[in-house]
C-alpha positions in Angstrom: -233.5 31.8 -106.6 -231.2 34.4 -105.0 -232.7 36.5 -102.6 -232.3 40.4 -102.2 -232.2 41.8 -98.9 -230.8 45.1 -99.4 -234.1 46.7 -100.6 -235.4 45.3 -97.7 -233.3 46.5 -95.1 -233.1 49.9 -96.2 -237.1 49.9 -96.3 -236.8 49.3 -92.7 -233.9 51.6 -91.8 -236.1 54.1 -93.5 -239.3 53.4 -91.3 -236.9 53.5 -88.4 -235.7 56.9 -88.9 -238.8 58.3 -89.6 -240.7 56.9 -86.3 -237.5 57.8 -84.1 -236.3 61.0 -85.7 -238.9 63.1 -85.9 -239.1 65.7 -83.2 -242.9 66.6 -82.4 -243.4 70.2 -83.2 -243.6 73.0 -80.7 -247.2 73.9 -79.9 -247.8 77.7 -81.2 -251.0 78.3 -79.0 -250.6 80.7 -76.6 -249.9 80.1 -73.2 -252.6 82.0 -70.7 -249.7 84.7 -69.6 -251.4 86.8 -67.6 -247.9 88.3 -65.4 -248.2 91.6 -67.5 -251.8 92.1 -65.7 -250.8 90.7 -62.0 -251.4 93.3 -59.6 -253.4 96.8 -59.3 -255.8 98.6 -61.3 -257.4 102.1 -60.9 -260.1 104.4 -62.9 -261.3 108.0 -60.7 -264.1 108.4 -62.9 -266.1 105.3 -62.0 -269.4 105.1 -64.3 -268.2 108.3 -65.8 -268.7 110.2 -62.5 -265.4 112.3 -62.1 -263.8 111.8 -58.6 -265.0 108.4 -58.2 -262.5 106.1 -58.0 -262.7 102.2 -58.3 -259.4 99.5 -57.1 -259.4 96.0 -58.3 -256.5 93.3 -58.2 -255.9 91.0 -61.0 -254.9 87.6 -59.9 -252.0 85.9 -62.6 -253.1 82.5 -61.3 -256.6 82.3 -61.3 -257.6 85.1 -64.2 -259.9 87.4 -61.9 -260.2 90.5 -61.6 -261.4 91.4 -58.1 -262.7 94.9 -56.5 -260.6 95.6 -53.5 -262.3 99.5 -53.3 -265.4 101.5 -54.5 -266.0 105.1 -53.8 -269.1 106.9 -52.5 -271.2 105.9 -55.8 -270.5 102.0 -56.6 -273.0 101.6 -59.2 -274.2 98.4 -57.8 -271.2 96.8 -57.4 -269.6 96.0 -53.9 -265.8 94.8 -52.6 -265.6 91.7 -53.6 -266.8 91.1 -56.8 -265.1 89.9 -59.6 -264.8 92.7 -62.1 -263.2 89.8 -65.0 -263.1 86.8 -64.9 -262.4 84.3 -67.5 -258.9 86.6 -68.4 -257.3 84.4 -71.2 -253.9 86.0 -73.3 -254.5 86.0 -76.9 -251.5 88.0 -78.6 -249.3 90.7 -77.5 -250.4 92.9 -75.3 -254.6 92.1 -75.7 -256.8 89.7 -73.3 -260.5 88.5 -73.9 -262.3 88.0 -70.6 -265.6 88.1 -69.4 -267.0 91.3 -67.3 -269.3 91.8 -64.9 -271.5 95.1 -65.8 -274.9 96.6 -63.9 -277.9 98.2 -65.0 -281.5 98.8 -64.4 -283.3 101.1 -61.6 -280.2 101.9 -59.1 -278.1 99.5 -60.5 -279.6 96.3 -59.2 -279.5 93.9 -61.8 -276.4 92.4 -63.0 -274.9 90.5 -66.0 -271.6 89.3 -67.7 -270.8 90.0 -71.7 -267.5 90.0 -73.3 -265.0 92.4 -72.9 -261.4 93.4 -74.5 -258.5 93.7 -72.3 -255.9 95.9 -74.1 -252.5 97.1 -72.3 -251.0 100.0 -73.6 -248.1 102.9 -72.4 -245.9 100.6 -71.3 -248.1 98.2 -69.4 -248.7 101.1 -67.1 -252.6 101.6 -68.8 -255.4 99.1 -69.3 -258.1 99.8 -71.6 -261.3 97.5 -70.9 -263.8 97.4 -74.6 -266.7 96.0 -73.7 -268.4 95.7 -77.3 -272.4 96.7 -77.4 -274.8 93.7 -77.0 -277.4 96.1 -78.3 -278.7 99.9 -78.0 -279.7 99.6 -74.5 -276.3 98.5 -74.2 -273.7 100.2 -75.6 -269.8 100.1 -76.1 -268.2 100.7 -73.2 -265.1 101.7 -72.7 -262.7 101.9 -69.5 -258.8 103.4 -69.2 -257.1 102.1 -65.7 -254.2 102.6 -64.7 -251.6 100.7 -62.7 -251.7 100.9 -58.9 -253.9 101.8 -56.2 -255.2 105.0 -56.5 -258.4 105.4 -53.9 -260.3 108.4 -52.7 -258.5 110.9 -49.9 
């Protein structure tokens, strides 16, 4: 009996290349690039009161968006609290986060819900969409713009 071992063989070269040579493909998840957001934000008309301005600083490495300023009517929110958090890229130019809102008698009770990051004009405008959770709370929506822009 006469024994074949090119079959063989070329079985195994075949189970060789195909272990070896195949490259792993390149992960198409997004990676959390927040560099377009890193820095200063502004609004004057802070809970729709013209003239009143709020700061806040994005962080790039930790995803936070932090008050640095509040003008004379803060709407319950003091320097130092984290305006977004949570700030996670999910295609060009748009960001899901989570932000901080207030309501209730002077603004004393606070809460988190889900809000839209959106940059638009050149990365020079950030629009914040927080969708309504219900009718006693609405959409909201916030244009800020790049930089530091506090009260004279």
């Amino acid at each position: 009996m006469k024994t074949n071992f090119k079959p063989a063989f070329f079985f195994l070269l075949i189970a060789i290349v195909a272990t070896f040579g195949c490259k792993k493909a390149a992960s198409t998840k997004p990676t959390n690039n927040l560099s377009l957001l890193n820095g200063s934000w502004n609004v004057s008309a802070w809970g729709g009161v013209a003239g009143n301005y709020i700061d806040f600083t994005i962080s790039e490495s930790t995803g936070i968006g932090t008050v640095t300023f509040l003008d004379s009517q803060p709407f319950g929110f003091v320097v130092g609290d984290k305006l977004f958090t949570d700030i996670v890229y999910t295609s060009a130019g748009k960001y899901s986060a989570t932000g901080k809102y207030t309501y209730g008698t002077d603004n004393t009770s606070s809460g988190t819900r889900a809000v839209i990051l959106t940059l638009q004009n050149n990365n020079t405008q950030l629009t914040a969409d927080y969708p309504a959770i219900n009718s006693d709370f609405p959409e909201l929506i916030y244009v800020f713009q790049q930089g530091t822009v506090t009260a004279l």
